[in-house]
N, C-alpha and C positions, 0 to 999 in steps of 0.2 A: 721703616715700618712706622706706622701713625700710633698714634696713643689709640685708636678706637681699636683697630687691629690686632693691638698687643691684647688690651683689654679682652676681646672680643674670646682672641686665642687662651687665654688664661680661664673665660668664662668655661671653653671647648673643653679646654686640655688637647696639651699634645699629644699623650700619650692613650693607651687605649683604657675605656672603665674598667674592663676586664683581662686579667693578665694572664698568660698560660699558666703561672702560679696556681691560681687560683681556678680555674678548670681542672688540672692535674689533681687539689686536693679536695675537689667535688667526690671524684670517684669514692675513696672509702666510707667517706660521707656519706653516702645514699648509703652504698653498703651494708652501713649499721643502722643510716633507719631502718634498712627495708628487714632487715634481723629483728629490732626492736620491736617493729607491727608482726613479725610472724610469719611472714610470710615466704622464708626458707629458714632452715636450720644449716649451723654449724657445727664441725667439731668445736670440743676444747681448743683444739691447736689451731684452728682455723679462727676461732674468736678471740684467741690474744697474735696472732697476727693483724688482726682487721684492725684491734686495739693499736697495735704499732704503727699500723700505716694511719690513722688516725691522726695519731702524735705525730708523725711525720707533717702529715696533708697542716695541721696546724704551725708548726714551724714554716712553713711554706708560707702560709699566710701572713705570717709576722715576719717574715725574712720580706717579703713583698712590700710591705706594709714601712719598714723600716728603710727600705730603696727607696720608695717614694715620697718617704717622707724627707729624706737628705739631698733628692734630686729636687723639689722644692722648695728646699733651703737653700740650695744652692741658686738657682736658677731665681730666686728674689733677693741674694746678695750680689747677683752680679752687677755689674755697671752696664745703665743704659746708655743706649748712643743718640 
């Protein structure tokens, strides 16, 4: 592989912007916006579970966030050929 191509590929990424990660923790997301505008009501119970899966969807994110960050570490300590 050429230096331009490597480059090129590095500029790209290999990998996708968007991870299912990170879709997955959209859902509760919206969720509690669309709570916070009013726009439907909760139970109590229903509103500290939405809280949970929040904290979840966020873990998710930084669990993501933490792969791609060591898979880039990785992947610029390797030896070129």
């Amino acid at each position: 592989m050429s230096t331009h191509a490597s480059t090129e590929r590095r500029r790209r990424g290999a990998r996708p912007d968007i991870t299912p990660a990170q879709l997955v923790s959209l859902v509760p997301l919206l969720a509690s916006l669309l709570h916070a505008f009013g726009l439907y009501d909760l139970s109590q119970e229903q509103q500290d579970a939405l809280g949970d899966a929040v904290e979840w969807a966020m873990a998710l994110v930084g669990g993501d966030a933490i792969i791609r960050f060591g898979r880039n570490l990785a992947e610029r300590r390797a030896p070129t050929r």
